[in-house]
N, C-alpha and C positions, 0 to 999 in steps of 0.2 A: 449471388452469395448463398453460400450453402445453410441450411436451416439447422439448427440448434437444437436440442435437445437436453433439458435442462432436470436435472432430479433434485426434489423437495423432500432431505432428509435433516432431521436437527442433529445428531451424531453420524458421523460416520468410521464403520469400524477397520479394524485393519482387513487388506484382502478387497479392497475395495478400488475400485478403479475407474479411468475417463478416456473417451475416446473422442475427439477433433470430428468424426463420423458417424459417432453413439450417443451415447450420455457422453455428452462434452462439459456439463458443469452440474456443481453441487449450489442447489441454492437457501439462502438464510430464511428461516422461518416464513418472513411473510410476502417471500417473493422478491425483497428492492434489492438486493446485493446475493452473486453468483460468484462462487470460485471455481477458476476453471481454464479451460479453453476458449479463446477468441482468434476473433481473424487479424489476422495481421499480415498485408501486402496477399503475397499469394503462398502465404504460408499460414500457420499456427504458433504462439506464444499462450504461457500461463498467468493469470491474473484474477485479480478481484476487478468486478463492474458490475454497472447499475444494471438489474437484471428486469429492473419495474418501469421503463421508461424506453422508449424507442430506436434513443442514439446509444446505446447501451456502451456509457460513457466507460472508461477504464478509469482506476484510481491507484490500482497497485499493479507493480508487473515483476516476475521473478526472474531472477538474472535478464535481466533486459537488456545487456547487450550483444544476447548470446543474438543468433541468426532465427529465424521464424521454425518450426521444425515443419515437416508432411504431413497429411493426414495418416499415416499408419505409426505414430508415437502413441506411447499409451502413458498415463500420470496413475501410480499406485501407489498407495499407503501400504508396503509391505506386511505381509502376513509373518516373514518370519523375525525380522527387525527391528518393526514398528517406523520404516521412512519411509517418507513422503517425496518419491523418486523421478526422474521425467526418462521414460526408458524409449528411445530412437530404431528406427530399422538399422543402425549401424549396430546397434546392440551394445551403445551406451547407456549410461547410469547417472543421469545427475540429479543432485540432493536439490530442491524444493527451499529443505528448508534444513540451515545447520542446527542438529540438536546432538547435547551428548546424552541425553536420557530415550528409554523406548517411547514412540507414544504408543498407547493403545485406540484412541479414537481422536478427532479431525471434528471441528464443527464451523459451519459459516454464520456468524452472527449478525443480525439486523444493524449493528453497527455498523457495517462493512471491517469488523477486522473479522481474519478468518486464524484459528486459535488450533495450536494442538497441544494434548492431556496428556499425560500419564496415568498409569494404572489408578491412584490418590484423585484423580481429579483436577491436577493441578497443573496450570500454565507451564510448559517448559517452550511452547514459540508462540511469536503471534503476528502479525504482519502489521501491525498497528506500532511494533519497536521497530520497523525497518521500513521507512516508509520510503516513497520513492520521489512522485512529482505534486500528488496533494496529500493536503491535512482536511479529515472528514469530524463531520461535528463527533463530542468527545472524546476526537484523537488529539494529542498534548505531543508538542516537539520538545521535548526539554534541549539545555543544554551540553555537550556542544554538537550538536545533530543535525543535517540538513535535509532540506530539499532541493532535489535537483530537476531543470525544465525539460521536456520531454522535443524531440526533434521534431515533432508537430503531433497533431490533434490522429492521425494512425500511426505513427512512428513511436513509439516509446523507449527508444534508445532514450541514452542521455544527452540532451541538448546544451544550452549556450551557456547558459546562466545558473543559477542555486543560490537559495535564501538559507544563511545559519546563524540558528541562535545560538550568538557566541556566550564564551563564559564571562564576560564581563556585563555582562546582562543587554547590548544590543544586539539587535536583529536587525540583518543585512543582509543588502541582495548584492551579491557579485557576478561578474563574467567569470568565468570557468579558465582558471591558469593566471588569474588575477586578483586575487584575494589580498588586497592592501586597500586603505581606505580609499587612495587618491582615484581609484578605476571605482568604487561602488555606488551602483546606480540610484539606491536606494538606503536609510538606513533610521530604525525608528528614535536612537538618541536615545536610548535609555540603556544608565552605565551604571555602574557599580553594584551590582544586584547579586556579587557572589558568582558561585559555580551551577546555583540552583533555582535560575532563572528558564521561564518555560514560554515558549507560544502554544496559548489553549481556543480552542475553538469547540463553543456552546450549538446545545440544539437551535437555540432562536438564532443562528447566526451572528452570537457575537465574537469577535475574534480581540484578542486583548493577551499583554504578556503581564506573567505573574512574577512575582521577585520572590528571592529565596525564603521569605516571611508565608509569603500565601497571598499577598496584599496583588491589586492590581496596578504593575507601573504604568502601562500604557493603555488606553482602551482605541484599538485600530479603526474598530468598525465606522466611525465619522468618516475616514479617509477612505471608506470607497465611495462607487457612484452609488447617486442616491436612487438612481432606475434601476440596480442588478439586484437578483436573485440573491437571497438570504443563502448562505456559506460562500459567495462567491467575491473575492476581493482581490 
């Protein structure tokens, strides 16, 4: 497997770029979360992953069900623009991230969301609103938004299943092309909660959904095992 090459900047401005064979990621402050390039099958895909840890886990992946690209694609935050592009030897163009404002600068946050600014400073994308197959601690799925299961542990396409917290305030797992209750696998029973009902997940690992008040309807974390790793349920 080919080795990485990771840059440790907290802004990054436009004109700035990544290469699958260069600087292939930008990493957050204090090294655990990288955006960027990863491997995937015998190609390259863009994402956010644990950059502090060894299986350098994925948590976000952008258009993921596009094809892996070659090592000679390059990811720039245009200089003239302000997008954040995935530009192919075919001498394709695709957008990263749909914004309708410019950004001016891009930063990866110890969060694991990776955020970009406009000229004010101000959020206009973040990957933390479009999240894919996990919820990282203090990322909030509000309603009606899902998650969907990845085709395995290196495949990040979209797989079987997807958890959404619907607007009637439960949260449900279904199989993918079956979204009625009598197919769903799983479902936490909490109803009536409005349009502004949310699944949140704390630093200490707690995971728990909130009702449109603020109050906690459900608190999840009992229902996993009691041997796994604090965020994983």
């Amino acid at each position: 497997m080919r080795a990485f090459s990771l840059n440790l900047v907290s802004n990054i401005s436009r004109g700035s770029s990544l290469s699958p064979t260069k600087t292939s990621s930008w990493l957050s402050k204090s090294g655990l979360y990288a955006f960027g390039f990863y491997q995937r099958g015998n190609g390259y895909s863009v994402g956010v992953f644990l950059a502090g840890i060894p299986e350098k886990t994925v948590v976000w992946t952008a258009n993921r069900n596009v094809p892996p690209v070659s090592g000679n694609a390059t990811l720039l935050l245009t200089d003239a623009d302000g997008r954040l592009v995935l530009q192919t030897e075919q001498d394709q163009d695709t957008d990263i991230a749909d914004i309708s404002q410019t950004a001016s600068y891009v930063s990866m946050l110890d969060t694991g969301n990776f955020v970009l600014y406009n000229s004010d400073g101000d959020i206009i994308w973040q990957s933390f609103a479009y999240p894919t197959d996990a919820l990282l601690p203090t990322q909030i799925l509000p309603a009606p938004n899902e998650l969907f299961s990845s085709l395995s542990e290196t495949d990040q396409s979209t797989g079987i299943f997807f958890l959404r917290m619907q607007r009637d305030g439960n949260l449900v797992l279904y199989p993918i092309g079956n979204p009625i209750p009598e197919y769903a696998y799983w479902q936490s029973e909490t109803y009536d909660m409005g349009d502004k009902g949310s699944l949140n997940l704390d630093l200490d690992g707690r995971l728990y959904i909130l009702n449109a008040t603020g109050f906690t309807s459900k608190n999840l974390t009992h229902e996993c095992l009691e041997d796994r790793e604090p965020y994983i349920c």
